[in-house]
MARDOTOR-287253 format. One record per residue (C-alpha): x, y, z; residue in three letters. Coordinates in steps of 0.001 Angstrom, whole numbers, padded with zeros to 6 digits, always signed. Example, Ala and Ser with C-alpha at 12.3 -4.5 7.8 and 13.67 -1.06 7.14 Angstrom:
# MARDOTOR-287253
+012300-004500+007800ALA;+013670-001060+007140SER;
END
This chain:
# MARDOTOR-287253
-093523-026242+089306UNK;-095787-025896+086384UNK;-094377-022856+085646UNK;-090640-023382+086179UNK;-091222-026233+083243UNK;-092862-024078+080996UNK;-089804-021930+081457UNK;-087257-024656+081054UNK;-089459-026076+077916UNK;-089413-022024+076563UNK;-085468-021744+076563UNK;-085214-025418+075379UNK;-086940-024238+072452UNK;-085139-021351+071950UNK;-081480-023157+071701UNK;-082737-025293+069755UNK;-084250-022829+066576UNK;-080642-021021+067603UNK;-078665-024421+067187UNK;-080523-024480+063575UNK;-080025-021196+062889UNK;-076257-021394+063175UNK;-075926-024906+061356UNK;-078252-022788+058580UNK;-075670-020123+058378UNK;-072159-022296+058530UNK;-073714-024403+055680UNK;-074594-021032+053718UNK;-071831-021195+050866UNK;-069714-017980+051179UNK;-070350-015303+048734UNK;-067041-015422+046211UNK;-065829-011962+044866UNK;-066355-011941+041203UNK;-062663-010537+039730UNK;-063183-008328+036886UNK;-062231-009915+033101UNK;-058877-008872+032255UNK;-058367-005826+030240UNK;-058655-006252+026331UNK;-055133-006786+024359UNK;-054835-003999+022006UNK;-052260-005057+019103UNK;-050447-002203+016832UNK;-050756-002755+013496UNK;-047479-002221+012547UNK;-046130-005166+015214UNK;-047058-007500+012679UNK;-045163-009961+011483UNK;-042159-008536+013768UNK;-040284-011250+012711UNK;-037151-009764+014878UNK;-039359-010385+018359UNK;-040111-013921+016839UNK;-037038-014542+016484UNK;-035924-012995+020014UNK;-038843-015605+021380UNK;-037590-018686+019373UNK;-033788-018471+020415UNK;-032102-021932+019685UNK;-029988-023641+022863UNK;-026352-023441+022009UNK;-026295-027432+021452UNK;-029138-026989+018586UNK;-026936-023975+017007UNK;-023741-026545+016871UNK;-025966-029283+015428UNK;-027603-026377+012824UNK;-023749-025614+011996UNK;-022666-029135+011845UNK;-025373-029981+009246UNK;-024282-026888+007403UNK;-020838-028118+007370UNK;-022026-031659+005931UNK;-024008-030332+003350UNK;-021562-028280+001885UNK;-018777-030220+002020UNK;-021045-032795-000167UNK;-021719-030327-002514UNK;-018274-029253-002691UNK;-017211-032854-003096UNK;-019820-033678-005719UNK;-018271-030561-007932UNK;-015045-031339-007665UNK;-015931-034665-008850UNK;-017742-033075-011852UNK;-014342-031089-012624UNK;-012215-033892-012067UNK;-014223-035832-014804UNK;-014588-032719-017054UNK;-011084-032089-016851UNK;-009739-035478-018162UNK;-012161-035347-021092UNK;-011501-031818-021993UNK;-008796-029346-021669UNK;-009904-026981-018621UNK;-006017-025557-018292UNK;-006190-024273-021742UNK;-008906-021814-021300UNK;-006688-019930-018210UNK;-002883-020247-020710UNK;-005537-018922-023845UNK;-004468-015358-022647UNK;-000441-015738-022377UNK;-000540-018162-025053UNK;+001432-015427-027929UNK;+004386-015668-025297UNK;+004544-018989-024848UNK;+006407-021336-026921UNK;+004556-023160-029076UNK;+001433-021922-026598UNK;+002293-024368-024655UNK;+003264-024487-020534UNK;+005717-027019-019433UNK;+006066-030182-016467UNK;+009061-030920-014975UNK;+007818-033082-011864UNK;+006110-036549-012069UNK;+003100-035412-010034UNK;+003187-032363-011189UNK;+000147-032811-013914UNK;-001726-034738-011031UNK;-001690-031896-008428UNK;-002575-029268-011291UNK;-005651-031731-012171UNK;-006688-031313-008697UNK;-006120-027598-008159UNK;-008152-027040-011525UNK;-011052-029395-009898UNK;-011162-027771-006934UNK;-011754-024058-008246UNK;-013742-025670-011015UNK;-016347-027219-008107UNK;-015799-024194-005681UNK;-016570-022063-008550UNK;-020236-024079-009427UNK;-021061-024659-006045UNK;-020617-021539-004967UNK;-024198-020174-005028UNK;-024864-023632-002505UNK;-022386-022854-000781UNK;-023640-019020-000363UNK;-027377-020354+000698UNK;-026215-022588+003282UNK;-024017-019801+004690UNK;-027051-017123+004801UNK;-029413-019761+006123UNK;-027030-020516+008908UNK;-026770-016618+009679UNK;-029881-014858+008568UNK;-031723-015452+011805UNK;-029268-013877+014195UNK;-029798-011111+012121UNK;-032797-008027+012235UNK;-035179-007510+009639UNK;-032729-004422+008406UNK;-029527-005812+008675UNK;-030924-008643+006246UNK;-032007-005825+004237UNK;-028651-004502+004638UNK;-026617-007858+004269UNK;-028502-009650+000829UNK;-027703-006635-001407UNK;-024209-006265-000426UNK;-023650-010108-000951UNK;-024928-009667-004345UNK;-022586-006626-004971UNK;-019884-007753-003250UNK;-019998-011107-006022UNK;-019920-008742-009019UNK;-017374-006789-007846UNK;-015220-009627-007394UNK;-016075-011194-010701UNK;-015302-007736-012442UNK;-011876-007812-010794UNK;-011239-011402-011405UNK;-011985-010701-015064UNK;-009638-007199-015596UNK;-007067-009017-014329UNK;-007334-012429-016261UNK;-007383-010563-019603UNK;-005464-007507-019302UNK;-003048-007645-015980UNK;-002416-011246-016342UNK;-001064-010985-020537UNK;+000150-007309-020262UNK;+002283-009202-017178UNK;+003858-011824-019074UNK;+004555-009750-021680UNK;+006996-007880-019643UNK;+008406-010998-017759UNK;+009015-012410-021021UNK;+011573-009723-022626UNK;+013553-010035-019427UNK;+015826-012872-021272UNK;+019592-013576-021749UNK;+021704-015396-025004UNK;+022038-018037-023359UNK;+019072-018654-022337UNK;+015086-019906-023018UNK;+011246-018312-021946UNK;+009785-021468-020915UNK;+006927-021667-018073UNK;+006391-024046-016012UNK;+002334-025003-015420UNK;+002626-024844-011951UNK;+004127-021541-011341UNK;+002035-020205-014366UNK;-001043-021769-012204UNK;-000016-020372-008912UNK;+000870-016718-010566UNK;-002152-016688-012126UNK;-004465-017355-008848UNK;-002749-014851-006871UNK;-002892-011912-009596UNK;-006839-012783-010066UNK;-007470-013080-006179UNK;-005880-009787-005436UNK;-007523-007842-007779UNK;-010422-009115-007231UNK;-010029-008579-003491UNK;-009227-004580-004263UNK;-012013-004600-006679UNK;-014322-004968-002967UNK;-013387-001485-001829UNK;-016272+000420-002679UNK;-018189-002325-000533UNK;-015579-002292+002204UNK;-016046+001471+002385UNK;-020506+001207+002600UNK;-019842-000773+005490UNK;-017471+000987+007596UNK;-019629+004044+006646UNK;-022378+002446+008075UNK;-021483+001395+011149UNK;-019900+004981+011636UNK;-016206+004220+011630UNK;-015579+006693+008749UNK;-017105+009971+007240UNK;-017254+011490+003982UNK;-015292+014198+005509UNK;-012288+012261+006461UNK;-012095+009549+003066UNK;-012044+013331+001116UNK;-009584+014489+003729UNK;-007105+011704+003142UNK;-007642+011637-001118UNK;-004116+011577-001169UNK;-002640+009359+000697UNK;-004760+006924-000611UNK;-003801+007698-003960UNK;-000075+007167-002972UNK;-001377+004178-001092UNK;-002978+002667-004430UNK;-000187+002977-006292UNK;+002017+001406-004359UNK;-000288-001689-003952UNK;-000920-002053-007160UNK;+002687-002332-007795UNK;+002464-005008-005204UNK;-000294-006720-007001UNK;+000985-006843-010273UNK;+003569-007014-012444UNK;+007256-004589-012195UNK;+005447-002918-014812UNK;+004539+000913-015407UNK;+001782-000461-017768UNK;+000160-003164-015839UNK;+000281-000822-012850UNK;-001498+001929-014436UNK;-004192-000274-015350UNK;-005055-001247-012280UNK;-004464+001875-010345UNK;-006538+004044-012154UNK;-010247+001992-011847UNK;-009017+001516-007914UNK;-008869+005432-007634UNK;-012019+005576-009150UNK;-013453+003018-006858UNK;-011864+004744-004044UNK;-013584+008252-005746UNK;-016939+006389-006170UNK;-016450+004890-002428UNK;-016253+008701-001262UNK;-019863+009279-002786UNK;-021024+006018-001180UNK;-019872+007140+002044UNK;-021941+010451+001800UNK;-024959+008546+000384UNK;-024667+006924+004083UNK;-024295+009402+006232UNK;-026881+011415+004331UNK;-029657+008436+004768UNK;-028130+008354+008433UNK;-028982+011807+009251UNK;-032656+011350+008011UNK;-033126+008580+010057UNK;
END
């Protein structure tokens, strides 16, 4: 008996250190697997300041583009409305029609344009107002539209775009100018010798006003071919190759819009034929500047 409770007291012992030795090792926190630090980032110099992948991050929702365009909208109406203010002032303390009739004026009579209407001097005061505040407002009016646009656009196609804004201005201007003081009085000269006995030059301010606009518009529209051209060669609608292929048919074709443009006159027509073949000529060397830079890149 002694010995059989020595046994039992032998294997009582023996669970028991085992029972510990267990609760020991399920309370022994596991071991965690350290993960290895994350590789270093390794930036290229020259993707700094990518301003296009900024701006590819930073899209605007569609509502936040409308409200963008909305305030646009409302600032330049104001400014539009503030300037034709200003010219509707200006123009009731000083003469703004007699700087455009200062041209025509030897073929008027007396240098003087005629009203036949009632409301006829009112809606000329306005149409002078309006191109006198579209005219000072314009560089506003220019900002707002670049701001609104220049972040849809890559770093090179604003390098591409600001230049040919600029360019695209003076050529306009130049046009507008040729034809205020050469197309516009060579023009009237001619209408005015078309006259009977029995009857009398006398213009009208409106028509004058209206003839006027279109005439300066138009040429200064054509006057934008050389930029119309830098484009198109651009994008790769047209070569050097075919603008010197087709020389002349777009001679043929500038002559006969310049007889649209201006005046039934062989004069007036000359004049403004010849500087658009040269544009068209100086658009042809454009065109291979382009496609030369093209190539390269």
């Amino acid at each position: 008996m002694i010995f059989a409770a020595a046994e039992r007291n032998q294997q009582f012992g023996d669970n028991y250190f085992r029972a510990r030795k267990m609760e020991q090792d399920t309370n022994k926190p596991v071991p965690v697997k350290a993960t290895p630090p994350p590789p270093p980032v390794v930036y290229d110099e020259s993707e700094k300041g990518d301003e296009d992948e900024l701006n590819r991050k930073s899209e605007m929702p569609f509502l936040d583009h409308l409200e963008e365009l909305r305030r646009r909208i409302i600032w330049c109406l104001g400014v539009l409305f503030v300037g034709i203010c200003a010219g509707f002032y200006l123009n009731s303390q000083y003469d703004m029609l007699q700087v455009l009739v200062e041209p025509v004026s030897p073929y008027l009579r007396n240098g003087k344009l005629m009203i036949i209407k009632p409301t006829e001097g009112f809606m000329i005061a306005l149409k002078l107002s309006f191109g006198f505040g579209l005219i000072v407002t314009s560089p506003v009016l220019i900002y707002q539209i670049w701001a609104f646009i220049a972040p849809a656009l890559l770093k090179k196609e604003r390098r591409l775009v600001f230049p040919l804004l600029f360019a695209s201005i003076f050529m306009f201007v130049l046009g507008a100018v040729m034809a205020f003081y050469i197309t516009l009085p060579l023009g009237m000269a001619f209408f005015s010798k078309f006259q009977f006995a029995s009857t009398e030059f006398m213009l009208t301010a409106s028509s004058y006003l209206d003839m006027a606009m279109k005439m300066i518009l138009a040429t200064g529209l054509v006057f934008e071919l050389p930029i119309a051209i830098m484009l198109l060669a651009r994008l790769g609608i047209i070569s050097p190759r075919f603008l010197r292929e087709k020389r002349r048919h777009a001679i043929v074709a500038i002559f006969l819009l310049s007889m649209v443009v201006t005046p039934p006159d062989p004069g007036s027509m000359v004049l403004v034929a010849v500087p658009m073949v040269f544009l068209y000529e100086l658009s042809v060397w454009i065109a291979y500047v382009v496609a030369r830079k093209k190539e390269k890149s």
